[in-house]
N, C-alpha and C positions, 0 to 999 in steps of 0.2 A: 685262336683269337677270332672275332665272333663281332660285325658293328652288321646294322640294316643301312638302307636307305633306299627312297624313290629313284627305281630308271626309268629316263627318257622313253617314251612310247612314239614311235611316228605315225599320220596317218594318208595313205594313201588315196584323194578322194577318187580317182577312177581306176582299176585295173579289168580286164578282160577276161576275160569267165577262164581262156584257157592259162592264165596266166598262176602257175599253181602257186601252191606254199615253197615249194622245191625253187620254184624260179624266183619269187622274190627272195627267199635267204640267200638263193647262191648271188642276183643283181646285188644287194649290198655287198657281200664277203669281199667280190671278183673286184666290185668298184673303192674295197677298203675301207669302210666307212664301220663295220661292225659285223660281228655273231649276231645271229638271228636266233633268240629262242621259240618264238611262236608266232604264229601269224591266225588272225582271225578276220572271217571274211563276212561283210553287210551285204544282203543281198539287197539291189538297187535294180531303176531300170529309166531308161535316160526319156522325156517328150515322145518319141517315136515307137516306146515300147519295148525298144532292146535291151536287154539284160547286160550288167556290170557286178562289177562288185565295189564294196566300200571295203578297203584293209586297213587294217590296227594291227602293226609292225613290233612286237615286245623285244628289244633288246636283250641278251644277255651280257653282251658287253659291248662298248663302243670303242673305238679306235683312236687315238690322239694322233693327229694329225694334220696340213694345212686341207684337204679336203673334207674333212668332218667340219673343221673348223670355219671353211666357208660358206659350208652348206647350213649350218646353225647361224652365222652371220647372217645370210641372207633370209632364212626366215626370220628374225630378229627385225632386221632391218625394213621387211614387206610391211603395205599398211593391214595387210589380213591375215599377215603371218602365214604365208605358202613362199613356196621358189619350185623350179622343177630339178629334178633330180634326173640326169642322163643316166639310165642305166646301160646304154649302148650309147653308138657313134650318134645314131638320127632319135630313139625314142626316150621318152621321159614319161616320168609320174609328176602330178602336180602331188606335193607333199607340206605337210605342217605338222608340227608338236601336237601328238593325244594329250589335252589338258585334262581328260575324264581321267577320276583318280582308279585306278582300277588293281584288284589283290594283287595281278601279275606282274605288275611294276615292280610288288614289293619286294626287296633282294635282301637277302642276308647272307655276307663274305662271310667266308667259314677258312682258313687255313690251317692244315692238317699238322700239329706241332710235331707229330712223326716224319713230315718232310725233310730229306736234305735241306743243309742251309742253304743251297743254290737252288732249289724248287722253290723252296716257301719265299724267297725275295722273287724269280721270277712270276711268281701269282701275286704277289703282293705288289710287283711293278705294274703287270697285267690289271690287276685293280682300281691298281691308283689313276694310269692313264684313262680307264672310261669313265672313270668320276670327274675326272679333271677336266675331260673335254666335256662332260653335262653340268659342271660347275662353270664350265666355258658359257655355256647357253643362256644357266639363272643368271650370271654376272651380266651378262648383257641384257637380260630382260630387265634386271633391277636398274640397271642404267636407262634403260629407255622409259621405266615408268619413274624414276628420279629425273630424268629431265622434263616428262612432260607435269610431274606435279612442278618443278621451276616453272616450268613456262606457266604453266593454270596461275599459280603466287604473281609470278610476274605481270600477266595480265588482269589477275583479281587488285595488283597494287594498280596499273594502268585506271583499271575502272575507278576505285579510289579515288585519285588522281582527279581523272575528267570530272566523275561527281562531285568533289570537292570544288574545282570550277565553274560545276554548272551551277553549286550551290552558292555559290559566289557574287555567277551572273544574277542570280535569281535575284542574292539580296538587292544585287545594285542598283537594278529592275526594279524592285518591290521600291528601294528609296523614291527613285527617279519617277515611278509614278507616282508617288505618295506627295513629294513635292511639286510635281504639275496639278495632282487633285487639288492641292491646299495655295497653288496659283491660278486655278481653275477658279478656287469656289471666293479668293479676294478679287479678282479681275467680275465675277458674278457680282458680288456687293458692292463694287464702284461703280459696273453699270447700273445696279437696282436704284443706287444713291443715285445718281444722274440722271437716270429716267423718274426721282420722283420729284428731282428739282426742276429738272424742264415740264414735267407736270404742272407745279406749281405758279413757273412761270408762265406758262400756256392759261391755266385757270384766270391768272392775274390778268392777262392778254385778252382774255373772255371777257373779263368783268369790265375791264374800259370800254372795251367796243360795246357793250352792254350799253354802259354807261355814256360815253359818244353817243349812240344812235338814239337813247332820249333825251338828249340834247338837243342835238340834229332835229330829234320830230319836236321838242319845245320849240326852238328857233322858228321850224318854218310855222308852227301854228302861230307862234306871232306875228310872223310875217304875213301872213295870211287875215290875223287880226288887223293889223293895223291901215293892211289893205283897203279891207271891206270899211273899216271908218272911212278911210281917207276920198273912196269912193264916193261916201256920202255924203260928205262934205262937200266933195268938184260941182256935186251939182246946183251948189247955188251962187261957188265962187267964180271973178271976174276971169281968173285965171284957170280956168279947167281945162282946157286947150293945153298951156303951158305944163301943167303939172301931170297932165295923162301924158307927154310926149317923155316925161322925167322917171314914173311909175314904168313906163312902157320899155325904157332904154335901161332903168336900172334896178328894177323891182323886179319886174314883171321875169 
C-alpha cells in the first residue's frame, strides 16, 4: 500500500558553524519531537561578520505527542510564526515551518505487504501519528486564517455599516444645506424687496424736499417782492415811521 504526501520541513534561523547535522538530528530525536532525515545548511554571517548557518530540518517522520504538539501551537499561534525550541536545559533555536515547497518534503508511505501482521500495523501506526501531528499544524493554520478572513468580513461589514452612516450624514447635510441655501436666497429677495421700497420711499422723500425748497425760495422771493414795493411806498406815506417799525419786527 502506496499514498504520497507533504512533510513538514522546519527552519532553523540561527545555528553555529559547529553545530553539525549529527547534533541537530540527535537535539530533535533526545527532545522527541521526530526522525531527522536531512538536514541542509544556508551559509550566513551575522552585522559583525561572523559566520552562522541557516538550517532546513527534513523530517522523516514526526512524533505525536503533547510536545510536538505545543511546539506547532506555538508557531501557529506567533505573529511571525517562530517560538524557540530548548534543545537542552539553557540553549534554543529560534525555529518556524520551511513553507518553500521543496522535492524532499515529498514522502511516499510504502508498506511492505510481506510484513507480519504486527509489523505492517506497527508502520502503519508509525505513519499515521506523524501525519497526524502535521495535520495537527494545517488544522491550526486553517483556523487562524478562517478567523482572520471573519474578522477581515466582520470588519469589511463594520466599514459598510459606518459608510452607510456617513452616507446618511452626508444626505442630511446635503438636505439641511439645500434648505438654508433656499432660506438664504428668500430672506435675500425680502431684503432686495425692501431695500427697493425704501428706495422708492427715499426717492419720494427727495422729491418733496425738492419740491419744499422751491417753495421755500417762491415764498421768500415774494417776500422780498413785496418788500421792495412797500418800501417804496413808506416813502411818501404819513405813516412810515409806523409801518418800518411793523416790516422791521415782523418782515424783516
Amino acid at each position: 500500500m502506496t499514498s504520497s504526501y507533504d512533510n513538514l520541513a522546519l527552519f532553523i534561523k540561527r545555528a553555529e558553524e559547529h553545530q553539525t547535522e549529527e547534533v541537530i538530528a540527535r537535539a530533535f530525536a533526545n527532545n522527541n519531537i521526530g526522525k531527522v532525515k536531512e538536514v541542509m545548511f544556508i551559509k550566513k554571517q551575522n552585522a559583525c561578520g561572523q559566520p552562522y548557518n541557516g538550517v532546513i530540518v527534513i523530517f522523516e517522520r514526526w512524533n505525536k505527542n503533547t510536545l510536538v504538539e505545543k511546539l506547532l501551537n506555538e508557531m501557529s499561534a506567533s505573529p511571525d510564526g517562530t517560538t524557540r525550541f530548548y534543545f537542552d536545559n539553557t540553549r534554543y533555536w529560534i525555529i518556524n515551518i520551511h513553507k518553500q515547497k521543496m522535492s524532499q518534503c515529498e514522502e511516499t508511505t510504502f508498506v511492505d505487504p510481506a510484513l507480519p501482521d504486527r509489523e505492517k500495523v506497527a508502520k502503519l501506526e508509525e505513519l499515521l501519528k506523524s501525519m497526524s501531528a502535521q495535520m495537527h499544524y494545517s488544522q491550526l493554520t486553517q483556523e487562524k486564517l478562517e478567523s482572520r478572513i471573519a474578522d477581515l468580513e466582520q470588519k469589511e461589514t463594520h466599514h459598510q455599516l459606518v459608510n452607510m452612516e456617513l452616507q446618511a450624514q452626508l444626505e442630511d447635510t446635503q438636505d439641511n444645506f439645500d434648505n438654508l441655501r433656499a432660506n438664504m436666497e428668500h430672506l435675500r429677495c425680502g431684503l432686495c424687496e425692501r431695500i427697493r421700497e425704501k428706495d422708492a420711499v427715499i426717492g419720494e422723500m427727495e422729491r418733496d424736499i425738492a419740491d419744499n425748497q422751491c417753495i421755500i425760495s417762491y415764498m421768500e422771493q415774494q417776500v422780498q417782492d413785496m418788500k421792495t414795493m412797500l418800501l417804496g411806498v413808506l416813502d411818501t406815506d404819513p405813516i412810515k415811521d409806523r409801518i418800518n417799525e411793523y416790516i422791521k419786527y415782523y418782515v424783516s
